[in-house]
C-alpha positions in Angstrom: -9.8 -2.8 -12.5 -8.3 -6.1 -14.1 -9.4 -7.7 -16.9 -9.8 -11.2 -15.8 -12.1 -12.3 -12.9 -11.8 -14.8 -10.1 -12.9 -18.1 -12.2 -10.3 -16.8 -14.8 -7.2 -16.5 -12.4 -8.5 -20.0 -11.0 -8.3 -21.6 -13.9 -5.4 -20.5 -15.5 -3.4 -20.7 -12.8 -4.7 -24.0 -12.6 -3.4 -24.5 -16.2 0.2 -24.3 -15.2 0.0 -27.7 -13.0 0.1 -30.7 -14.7 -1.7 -32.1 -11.5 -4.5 -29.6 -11.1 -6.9 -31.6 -10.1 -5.7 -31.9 -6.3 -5.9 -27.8 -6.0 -9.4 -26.8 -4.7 -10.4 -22.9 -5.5 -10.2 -22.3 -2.0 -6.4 -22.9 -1.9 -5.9 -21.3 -4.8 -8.0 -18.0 -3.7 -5.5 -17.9 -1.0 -2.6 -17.4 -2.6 -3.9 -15.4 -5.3 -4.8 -13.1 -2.6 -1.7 -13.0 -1.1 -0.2 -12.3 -4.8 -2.4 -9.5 -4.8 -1.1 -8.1 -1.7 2.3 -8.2 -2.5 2.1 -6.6 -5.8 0.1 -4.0 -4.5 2.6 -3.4 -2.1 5.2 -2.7 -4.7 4.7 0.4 -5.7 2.5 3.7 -5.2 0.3 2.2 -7.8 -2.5 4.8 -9.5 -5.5 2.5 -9.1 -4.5 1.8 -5.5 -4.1 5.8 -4.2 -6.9 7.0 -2.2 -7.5 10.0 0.2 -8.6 10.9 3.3 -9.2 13.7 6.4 -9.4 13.1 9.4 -8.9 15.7 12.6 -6.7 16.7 15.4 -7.2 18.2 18.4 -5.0 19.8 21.0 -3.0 18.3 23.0 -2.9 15.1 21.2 0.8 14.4 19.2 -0.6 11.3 17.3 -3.7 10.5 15.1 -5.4 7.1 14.1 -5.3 7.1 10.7 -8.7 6.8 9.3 -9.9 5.7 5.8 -12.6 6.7 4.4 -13.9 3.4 2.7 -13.8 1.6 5.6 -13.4 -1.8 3.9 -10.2 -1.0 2.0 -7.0 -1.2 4.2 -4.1 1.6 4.0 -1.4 0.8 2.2 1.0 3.3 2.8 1.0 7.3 3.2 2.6 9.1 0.2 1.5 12.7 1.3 0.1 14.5 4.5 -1.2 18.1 4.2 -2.3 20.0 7.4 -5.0 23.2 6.8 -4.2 26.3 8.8 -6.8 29.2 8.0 -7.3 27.9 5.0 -4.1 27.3 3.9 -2.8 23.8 2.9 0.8 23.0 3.9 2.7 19.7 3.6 4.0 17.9 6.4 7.5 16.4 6.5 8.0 12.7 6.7 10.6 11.2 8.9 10.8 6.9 9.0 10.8 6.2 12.2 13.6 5.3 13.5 15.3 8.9 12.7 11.8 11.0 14.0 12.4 9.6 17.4 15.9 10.3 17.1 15.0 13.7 16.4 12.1 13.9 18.8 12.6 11.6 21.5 9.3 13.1 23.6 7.1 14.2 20.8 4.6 15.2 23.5 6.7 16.8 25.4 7.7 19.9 22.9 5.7 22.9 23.2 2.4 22.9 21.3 1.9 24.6 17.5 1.6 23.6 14.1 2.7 20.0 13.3 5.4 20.4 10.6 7.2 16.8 10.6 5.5 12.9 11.4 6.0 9.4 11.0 3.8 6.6 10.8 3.3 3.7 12.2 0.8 1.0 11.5 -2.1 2.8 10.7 -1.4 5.5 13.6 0.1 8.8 12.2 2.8 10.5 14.7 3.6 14.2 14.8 6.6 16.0 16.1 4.6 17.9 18.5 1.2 18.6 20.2 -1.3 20.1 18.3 -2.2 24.0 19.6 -5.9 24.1 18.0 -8.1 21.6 16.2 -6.7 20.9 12.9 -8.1 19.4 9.8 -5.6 17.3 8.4 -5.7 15.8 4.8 -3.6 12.8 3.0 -2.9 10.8 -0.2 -2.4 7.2 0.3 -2.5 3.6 -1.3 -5.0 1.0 -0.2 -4.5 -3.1 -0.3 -6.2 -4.8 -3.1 -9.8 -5.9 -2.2 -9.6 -9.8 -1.1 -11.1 -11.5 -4.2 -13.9 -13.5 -3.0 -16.6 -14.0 -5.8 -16.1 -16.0 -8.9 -17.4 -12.8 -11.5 -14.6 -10.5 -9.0 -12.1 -8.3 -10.9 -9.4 -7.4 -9.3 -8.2 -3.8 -8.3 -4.9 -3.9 -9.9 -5.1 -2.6 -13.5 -3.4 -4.3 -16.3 -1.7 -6.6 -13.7 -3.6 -9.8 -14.4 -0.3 -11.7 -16.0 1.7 -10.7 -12.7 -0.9 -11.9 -10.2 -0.8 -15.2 -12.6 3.0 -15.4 -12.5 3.2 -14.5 -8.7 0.5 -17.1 -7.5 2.2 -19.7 -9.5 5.7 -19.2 -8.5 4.2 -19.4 -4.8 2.0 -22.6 -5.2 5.0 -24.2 -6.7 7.1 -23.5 -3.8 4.0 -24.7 -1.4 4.3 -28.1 -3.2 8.6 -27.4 -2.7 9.2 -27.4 -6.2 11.7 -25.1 -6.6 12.5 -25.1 -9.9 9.5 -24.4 -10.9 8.8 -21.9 -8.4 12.2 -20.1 -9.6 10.7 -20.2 -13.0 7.5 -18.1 -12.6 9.1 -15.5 -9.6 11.6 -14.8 -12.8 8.4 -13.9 -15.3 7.2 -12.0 -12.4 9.8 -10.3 -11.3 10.4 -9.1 -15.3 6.9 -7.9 -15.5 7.3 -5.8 -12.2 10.3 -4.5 -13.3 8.4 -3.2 -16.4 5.2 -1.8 -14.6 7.1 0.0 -11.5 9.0 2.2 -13.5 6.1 3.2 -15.7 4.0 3.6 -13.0 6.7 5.8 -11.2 6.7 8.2 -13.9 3.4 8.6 -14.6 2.6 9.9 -11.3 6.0 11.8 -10.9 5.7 11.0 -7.2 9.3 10.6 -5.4 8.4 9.8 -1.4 12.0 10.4 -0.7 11.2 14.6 -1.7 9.1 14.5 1.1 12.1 13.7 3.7 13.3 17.6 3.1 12.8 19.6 5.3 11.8 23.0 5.5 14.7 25.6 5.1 
């Protein structure tokens, strides 16, 4: 969670027009919220990762993905595990583009063990049909819950100055100032540049290890 709450990011935003008085909360809530997505979006933040299971069952090749708090959207999948017998393997990721390369008919190869999928939207692909029912398991971020009360923290930890920065910069451009809008996307994109790398090796997860495949 953040430190400041809805009223705070209103009003010191607000603080960084020397015509504040023409921006209502409402307009401002918007682009804070959009802030929010962005950053959010940046990175496999820790505050944002969430996980799931959800089941497949033969013959089907694809799966809606479903999150368990049904309020928070996904993100984006960082991990898929499939349990066979107990045993939890990981599943390959392939973007898109290359799995249908690779597997033109997904539904047409003979049915077994998923080992490889791509994602699209919230709909999970695999290479193949499914032979059994299978429980399948994954690690995931979520979006940033729209901040809609005034007492409202947001989800992003120790973000607050970044959601500040990135509103600004894009409420500046809304009014087609672009010098100041060129101003704040700089502090923002100096803060970002701080928190992703920290971020990235605290959690020591590399998506692009997951596009191995099994030897």
């Amino acid at each position: 969670m953040g430190l400041l709450t809805l009223d705070n990011f209103r009003e010191e935003v607000k603080l960084n027009f020397a015509d504040r008085s023409s921006f209502t909360n409402t307009r401002v809530d918007r682009w804070l919220n959009q802030a929010q997505r962005r950053i959010g979006a940046q990175a496999a933040w820790e505050e944002l990762e969430a996980t799931s299971t959800f089941s497949l069952a033969s013959p089907n090749n694809s799966a809606t993905f479903a999150v368990v708090d049904s309020a928070a959207a996904v993100g984006k999948i960082l991990l898929l595990r499939i349990d066979q017998d107990g045993d939890e393997d990981g599943l390959d990721f392939l973007p898109m583009r290359e799995f249908y390369e690779e597997f033109p008919r997904p539904a047409s190869e003979t049915a077994d063990a998923p080992e490889i999928y791509t994602v699209w939207g919230e709909t999970v692909y695999l290479s193949r049909p499914v032979d059994k029912t299978y429980q399948l398991a994954s690690l995931h971020t979520k979006k940033p819950t729209t901040l809609t009360t005034g007492g409202q923290t947001s989800d992003l930890n120790d973000k607050d100055d970044m959601i500040i920065a990135l509103t600004t910069s894009m409420l500046f451009s809304s009014l087609g100032n672009l010098e100041g809008q060129q101003v704040w996307r700089k502090m923002y994109e100096e803060l970002l540049q701080v928190a992703v790398p920290e971020d990235r090796a605290r959690l020591d997860l590399d998506r692009t290890a997951q596009t191995q495949r099994r030897s």
